[in-house]
N, CA, C and O atoms as a Maestro MAE file, in Angstrom:
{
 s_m_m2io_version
 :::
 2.0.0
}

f_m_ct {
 s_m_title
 :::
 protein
 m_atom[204] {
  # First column is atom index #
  i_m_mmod_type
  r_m_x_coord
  r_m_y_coord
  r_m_z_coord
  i_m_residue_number
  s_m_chain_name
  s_m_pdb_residue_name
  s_m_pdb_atom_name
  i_m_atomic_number
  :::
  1 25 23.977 15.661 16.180 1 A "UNK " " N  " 7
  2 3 24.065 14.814 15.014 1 A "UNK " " CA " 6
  3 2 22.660 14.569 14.465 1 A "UNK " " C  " 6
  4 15 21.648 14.521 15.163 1 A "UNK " " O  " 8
  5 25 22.706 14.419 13.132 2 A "UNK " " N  " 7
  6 3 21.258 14.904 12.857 2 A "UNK " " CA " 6
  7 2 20.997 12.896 12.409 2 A "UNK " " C  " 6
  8 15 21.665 12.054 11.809 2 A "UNK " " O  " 8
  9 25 19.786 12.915 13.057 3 A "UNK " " N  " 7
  10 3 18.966 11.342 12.977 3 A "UNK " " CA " 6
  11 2 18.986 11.324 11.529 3 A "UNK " " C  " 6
  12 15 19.159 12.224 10.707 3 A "UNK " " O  " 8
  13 25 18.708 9.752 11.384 4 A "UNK " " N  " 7
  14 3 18.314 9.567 9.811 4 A "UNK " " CA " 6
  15 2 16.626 8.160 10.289 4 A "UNK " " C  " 6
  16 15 16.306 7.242 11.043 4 A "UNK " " O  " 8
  17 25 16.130 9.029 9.122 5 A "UNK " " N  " 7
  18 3 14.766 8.170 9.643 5 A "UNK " " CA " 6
  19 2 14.762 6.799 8.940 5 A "UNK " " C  " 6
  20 15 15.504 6.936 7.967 5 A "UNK " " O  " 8
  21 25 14.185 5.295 8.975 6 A "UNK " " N  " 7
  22 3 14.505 4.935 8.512 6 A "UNK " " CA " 6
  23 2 13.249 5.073 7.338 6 A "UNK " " C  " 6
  24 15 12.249 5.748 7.582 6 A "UNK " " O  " 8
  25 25 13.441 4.320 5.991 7 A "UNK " " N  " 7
  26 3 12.567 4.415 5.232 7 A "UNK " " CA " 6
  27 2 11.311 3.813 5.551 7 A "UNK " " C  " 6
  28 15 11.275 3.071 6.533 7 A "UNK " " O  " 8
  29 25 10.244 4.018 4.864 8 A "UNK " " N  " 7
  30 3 8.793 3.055 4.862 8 A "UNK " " CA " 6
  31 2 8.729 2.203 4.247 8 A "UNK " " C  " 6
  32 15 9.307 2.188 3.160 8 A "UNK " " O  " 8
  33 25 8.160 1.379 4.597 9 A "UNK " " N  " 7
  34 3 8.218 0.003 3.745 9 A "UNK " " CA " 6
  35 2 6.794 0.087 3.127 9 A "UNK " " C  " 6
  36 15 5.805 0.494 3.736 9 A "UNK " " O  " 8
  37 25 6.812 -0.276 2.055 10 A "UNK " " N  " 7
  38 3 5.713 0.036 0.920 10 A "UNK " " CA " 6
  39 2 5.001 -1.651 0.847 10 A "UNK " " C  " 6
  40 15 5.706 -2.653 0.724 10 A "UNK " " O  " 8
  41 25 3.320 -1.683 0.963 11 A "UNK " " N  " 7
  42 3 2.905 -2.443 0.752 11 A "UNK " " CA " 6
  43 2 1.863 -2.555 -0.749 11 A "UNK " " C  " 6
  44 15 1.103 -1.591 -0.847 11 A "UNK " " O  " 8
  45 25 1.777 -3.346 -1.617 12 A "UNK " " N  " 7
  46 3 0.920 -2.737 -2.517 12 A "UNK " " CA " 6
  47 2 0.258 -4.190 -3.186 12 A "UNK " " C  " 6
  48 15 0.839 -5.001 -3.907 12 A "UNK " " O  " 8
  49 25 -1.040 -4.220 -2.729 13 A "UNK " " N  " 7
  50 3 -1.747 -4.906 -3.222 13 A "UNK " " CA " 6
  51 2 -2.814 -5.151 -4.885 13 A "UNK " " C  " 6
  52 15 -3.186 -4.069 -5.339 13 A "UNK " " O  " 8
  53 25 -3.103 -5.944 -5.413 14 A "UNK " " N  " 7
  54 3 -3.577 -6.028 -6.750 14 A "UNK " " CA " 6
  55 2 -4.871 -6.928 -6.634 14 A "UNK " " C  " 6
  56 15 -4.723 -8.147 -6.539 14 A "UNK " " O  " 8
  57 25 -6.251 -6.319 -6.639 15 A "UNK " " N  " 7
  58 3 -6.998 -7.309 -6.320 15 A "UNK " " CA " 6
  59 2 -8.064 -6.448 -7.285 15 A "UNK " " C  " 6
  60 15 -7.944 -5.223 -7.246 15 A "UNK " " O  " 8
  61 25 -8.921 -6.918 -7.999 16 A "UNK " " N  " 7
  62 3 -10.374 -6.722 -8.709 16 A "UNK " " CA " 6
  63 2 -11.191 -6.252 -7.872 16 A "UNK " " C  " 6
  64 15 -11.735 -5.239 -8.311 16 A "UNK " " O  " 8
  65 25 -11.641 -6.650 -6.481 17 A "UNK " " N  " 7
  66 3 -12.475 -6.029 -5.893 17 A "UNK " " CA " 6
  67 2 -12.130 -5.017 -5.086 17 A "UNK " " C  " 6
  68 15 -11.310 -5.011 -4.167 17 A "UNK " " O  " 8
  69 25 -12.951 -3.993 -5.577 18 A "UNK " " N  " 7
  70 3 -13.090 -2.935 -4.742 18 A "UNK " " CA " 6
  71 2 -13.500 -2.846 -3.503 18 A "UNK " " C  " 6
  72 15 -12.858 -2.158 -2.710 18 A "UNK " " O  " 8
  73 25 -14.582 -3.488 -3.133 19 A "UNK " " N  " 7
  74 3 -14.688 -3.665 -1.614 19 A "UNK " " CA " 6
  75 2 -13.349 -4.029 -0.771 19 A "UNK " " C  " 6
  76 15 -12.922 -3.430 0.216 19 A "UNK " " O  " 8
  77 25 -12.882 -4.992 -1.318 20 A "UNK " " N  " 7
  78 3 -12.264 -6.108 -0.612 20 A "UNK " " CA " 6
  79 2 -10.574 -5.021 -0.763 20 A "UNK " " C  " 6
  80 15 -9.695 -5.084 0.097 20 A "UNK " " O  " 8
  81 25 -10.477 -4.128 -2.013 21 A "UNK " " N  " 7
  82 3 -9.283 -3.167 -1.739 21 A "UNK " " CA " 6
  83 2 -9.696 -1.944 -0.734 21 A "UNK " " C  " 6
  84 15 -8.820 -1.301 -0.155 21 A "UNK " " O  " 8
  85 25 -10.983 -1.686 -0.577 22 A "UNK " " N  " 7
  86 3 -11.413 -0.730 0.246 22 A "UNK " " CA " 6
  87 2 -11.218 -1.173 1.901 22 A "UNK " " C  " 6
  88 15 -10.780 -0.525 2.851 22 A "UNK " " O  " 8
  89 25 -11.602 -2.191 1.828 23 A "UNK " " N  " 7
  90 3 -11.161 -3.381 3.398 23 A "UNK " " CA " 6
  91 2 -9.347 -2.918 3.594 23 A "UNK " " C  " 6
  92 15 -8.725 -2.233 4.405 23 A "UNK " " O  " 8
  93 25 -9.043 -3.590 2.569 24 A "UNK " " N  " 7
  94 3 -7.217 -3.735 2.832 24 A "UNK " " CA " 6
  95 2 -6.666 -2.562 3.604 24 A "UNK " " C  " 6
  96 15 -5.990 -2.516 4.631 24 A "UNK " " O  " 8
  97 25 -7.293 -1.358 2.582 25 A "UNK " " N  " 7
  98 3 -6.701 -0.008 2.973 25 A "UNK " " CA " 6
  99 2 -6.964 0.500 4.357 25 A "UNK " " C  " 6
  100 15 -6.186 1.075 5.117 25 A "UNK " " O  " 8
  101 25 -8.254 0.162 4.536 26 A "UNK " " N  " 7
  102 3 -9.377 0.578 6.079 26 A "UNK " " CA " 6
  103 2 -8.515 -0.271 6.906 26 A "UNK " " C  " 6
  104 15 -8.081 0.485 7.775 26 A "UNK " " O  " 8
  105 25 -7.910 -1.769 7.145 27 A "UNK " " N  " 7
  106 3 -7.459 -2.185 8.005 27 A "UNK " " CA " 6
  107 2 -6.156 -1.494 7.693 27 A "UNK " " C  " 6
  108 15 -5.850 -0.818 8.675 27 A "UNK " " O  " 8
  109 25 -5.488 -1.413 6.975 28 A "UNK " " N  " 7
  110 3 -3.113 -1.092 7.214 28 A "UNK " " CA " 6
  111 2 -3.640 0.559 8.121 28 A "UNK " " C  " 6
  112 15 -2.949 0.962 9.058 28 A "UNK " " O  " 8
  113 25 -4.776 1.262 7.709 29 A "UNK " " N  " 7
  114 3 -4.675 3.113 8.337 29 A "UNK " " CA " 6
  115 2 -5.228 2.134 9.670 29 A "UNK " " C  " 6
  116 15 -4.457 2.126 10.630 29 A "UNK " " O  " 8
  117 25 -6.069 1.590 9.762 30 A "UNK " " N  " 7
  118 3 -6.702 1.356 11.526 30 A "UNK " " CA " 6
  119 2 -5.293 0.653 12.176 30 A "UNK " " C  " 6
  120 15 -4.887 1.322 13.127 30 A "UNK " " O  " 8
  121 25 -4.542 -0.416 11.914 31 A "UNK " " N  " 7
  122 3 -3.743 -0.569 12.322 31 A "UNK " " CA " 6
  123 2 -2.261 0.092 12.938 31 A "UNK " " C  " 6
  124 15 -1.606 -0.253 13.921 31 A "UNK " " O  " 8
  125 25 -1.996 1.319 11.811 32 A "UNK " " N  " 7
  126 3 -0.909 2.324 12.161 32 A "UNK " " CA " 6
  127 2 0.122 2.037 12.367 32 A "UNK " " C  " 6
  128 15 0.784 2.568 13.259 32 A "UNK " " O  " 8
  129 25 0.634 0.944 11.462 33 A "UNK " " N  " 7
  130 3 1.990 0.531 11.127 33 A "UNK " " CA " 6
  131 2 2.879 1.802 10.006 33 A "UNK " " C  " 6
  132 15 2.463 2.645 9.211 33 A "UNK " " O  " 8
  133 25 3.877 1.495 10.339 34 A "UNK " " N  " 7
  134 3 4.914 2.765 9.506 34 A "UNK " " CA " 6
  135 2 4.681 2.083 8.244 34 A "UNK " " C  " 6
  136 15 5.762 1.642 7.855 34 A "UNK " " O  " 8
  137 25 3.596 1.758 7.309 35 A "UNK " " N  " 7
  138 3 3.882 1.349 6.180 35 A "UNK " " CA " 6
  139 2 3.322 2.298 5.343 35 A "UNK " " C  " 6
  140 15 2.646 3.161 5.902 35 A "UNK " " O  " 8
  141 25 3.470 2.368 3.794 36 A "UNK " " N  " 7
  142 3 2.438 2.800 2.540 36 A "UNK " " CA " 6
  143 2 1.644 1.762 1.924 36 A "UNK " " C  " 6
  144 15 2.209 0.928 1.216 36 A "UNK " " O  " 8
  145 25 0.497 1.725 2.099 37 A "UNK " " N  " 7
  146 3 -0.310 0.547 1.401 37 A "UNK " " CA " 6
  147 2 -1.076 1.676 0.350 37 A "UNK " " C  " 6
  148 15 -1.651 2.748 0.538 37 A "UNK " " O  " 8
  149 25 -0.802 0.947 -0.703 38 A "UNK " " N  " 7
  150 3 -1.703 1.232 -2.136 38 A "UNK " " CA " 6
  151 2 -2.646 -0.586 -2.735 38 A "UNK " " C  " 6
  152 15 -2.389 -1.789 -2.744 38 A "UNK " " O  " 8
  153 25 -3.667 0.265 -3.095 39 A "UNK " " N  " 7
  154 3 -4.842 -0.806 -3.956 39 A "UNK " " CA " 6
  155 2 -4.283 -0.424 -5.223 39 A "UNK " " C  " 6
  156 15 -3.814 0.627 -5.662 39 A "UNK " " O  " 8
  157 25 -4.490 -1.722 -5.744 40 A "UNK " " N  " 7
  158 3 -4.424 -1.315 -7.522 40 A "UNK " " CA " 6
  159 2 -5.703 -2.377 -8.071 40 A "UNK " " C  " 6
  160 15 -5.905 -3.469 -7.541 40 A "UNK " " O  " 8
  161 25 -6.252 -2.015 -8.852 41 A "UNK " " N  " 7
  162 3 -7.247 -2.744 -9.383 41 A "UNK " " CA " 6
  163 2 -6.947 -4.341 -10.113 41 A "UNK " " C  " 6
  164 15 -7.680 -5.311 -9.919 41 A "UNK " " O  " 8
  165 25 -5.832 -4.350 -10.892 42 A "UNK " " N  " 7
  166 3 -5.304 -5.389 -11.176 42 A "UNK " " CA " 6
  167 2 -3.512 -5.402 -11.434 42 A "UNK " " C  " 6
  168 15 -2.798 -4.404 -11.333 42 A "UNK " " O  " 8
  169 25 -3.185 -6.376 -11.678 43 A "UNK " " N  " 7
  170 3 -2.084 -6.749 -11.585 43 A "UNK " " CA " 6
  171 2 -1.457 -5.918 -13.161 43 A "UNK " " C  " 6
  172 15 -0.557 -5.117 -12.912 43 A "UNK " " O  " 8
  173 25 -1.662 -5.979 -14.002 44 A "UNK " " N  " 7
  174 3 -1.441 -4.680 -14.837 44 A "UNK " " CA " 6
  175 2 -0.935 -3.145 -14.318 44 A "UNK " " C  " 6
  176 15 0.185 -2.651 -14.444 44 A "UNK " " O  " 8
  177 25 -1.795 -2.730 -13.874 45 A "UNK " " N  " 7
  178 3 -2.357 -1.146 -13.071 45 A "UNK " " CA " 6
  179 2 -1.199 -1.563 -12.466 45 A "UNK " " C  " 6
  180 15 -0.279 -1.075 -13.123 45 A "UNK " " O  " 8
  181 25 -0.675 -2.343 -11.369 46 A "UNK " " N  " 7
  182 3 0.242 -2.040 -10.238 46 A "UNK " " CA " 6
  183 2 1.717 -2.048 -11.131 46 A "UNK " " C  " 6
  184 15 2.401 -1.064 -10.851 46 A "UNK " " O  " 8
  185 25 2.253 -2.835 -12.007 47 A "UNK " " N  " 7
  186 3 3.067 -3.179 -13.126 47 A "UNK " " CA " 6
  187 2 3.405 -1.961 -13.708 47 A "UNK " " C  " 6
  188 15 4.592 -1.646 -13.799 47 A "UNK " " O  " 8
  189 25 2.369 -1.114 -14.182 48 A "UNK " " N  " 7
  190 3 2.377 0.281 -14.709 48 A "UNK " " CA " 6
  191 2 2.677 1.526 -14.056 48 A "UNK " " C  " 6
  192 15 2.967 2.586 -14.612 48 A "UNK " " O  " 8
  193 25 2.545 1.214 -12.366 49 A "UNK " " N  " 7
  194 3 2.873 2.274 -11.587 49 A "UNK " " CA " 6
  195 2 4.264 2.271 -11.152 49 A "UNK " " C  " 6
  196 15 5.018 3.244 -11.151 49 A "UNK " " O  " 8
  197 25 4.580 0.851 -10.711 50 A "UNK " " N  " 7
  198 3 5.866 0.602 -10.774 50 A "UNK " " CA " 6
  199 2 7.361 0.592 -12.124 50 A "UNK " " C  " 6
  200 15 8.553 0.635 -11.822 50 A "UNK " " O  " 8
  201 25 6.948 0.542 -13.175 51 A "UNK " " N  " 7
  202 3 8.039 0.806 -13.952 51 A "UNK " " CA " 6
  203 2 7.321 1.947 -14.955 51 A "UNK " " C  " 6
  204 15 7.975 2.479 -15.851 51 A "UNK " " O  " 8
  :::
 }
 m_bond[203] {
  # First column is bond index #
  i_m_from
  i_m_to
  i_m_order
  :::
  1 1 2 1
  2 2 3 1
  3 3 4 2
  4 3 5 1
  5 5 6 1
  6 6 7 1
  7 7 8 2
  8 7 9 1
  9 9 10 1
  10 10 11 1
  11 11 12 2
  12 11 13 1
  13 13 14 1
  14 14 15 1
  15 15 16 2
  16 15 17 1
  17 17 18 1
  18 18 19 1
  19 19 20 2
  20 19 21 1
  21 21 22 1
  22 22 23 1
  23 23 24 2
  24 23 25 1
  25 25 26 1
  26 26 27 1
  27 27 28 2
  28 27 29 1
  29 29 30 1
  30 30 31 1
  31 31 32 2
  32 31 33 1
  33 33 34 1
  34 34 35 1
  35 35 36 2
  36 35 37 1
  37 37 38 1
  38 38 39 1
  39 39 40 2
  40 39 41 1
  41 41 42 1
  42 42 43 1
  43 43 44 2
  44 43 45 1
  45 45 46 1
  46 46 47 1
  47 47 48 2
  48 47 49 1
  49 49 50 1
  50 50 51 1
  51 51 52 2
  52 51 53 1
  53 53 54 1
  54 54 55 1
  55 55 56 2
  56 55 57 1
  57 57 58 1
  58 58 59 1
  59 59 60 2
  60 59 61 1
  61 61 62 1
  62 62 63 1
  63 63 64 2
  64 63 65 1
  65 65 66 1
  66 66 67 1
  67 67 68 2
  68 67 69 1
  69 69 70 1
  70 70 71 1
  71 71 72 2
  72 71 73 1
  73 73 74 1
  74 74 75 1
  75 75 76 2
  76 75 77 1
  77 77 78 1
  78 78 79 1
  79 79 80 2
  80 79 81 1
  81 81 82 1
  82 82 83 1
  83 83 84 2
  84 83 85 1
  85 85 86 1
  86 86 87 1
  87 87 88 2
  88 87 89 1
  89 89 90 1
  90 90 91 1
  91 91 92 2
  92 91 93 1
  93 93 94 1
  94 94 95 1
  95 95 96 2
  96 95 97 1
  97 97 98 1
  98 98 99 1
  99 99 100 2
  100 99 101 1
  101 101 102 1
  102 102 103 1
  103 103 104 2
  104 103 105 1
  105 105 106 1
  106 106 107 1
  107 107 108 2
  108 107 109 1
  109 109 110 1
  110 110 111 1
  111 111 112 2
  112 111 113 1
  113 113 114 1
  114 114 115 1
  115 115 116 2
  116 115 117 1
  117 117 118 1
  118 118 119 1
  119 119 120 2
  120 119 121 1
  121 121 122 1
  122 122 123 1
  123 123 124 2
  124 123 125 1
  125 125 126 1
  126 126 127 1
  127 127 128 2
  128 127 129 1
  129 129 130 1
  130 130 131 1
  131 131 132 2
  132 131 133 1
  133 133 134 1
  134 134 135 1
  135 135 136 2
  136 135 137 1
  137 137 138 1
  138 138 139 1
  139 139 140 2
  140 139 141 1
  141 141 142 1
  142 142 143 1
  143 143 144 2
  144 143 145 1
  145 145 146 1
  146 146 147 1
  147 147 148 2
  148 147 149 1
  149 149 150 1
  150 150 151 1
  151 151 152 2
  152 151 153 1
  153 153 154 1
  154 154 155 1
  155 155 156 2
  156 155 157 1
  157 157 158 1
  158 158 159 1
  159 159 160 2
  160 159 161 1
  161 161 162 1
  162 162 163 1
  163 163 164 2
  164 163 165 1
  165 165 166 1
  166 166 167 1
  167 167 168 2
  168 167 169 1
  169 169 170 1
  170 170 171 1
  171 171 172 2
  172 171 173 1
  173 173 174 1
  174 174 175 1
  175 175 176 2
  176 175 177 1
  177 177 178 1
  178 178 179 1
  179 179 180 2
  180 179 181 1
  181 181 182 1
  182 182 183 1
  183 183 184 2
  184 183 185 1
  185 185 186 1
  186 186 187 1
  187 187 188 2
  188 187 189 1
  189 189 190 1
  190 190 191 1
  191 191 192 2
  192 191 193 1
  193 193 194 1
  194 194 195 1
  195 195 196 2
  196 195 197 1
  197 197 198 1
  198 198 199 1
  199 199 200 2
  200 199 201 1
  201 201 202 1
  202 202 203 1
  203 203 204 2
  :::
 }
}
């Protein structure tokens, strides 16, 4: 019987700083949770990717 995986759970943050989105991303990959984390620069940008 063939498995079904379950989905990823998508994390996606909206913050102005780049450092501080460069941090976010560096900690969710060091951590190695089954998630997708995306930076978006602002709350616009993430609005636009999503619809």
């Amino acid at each position: 019987m063939l498995q079904q995986k379950k989905p990823l759970k998508a994390i996606y943050l909206a913050n102005d700083d780049a450092d501080e989105r460069m941090l976010f991303l560096s900690a969710m990959e060091e951590l190695g949770l089954p998630v997708i984390a995306k930076a978006y620069e602002d709350g616009q940008e993430l609005l636009n990717m999503l619809y």
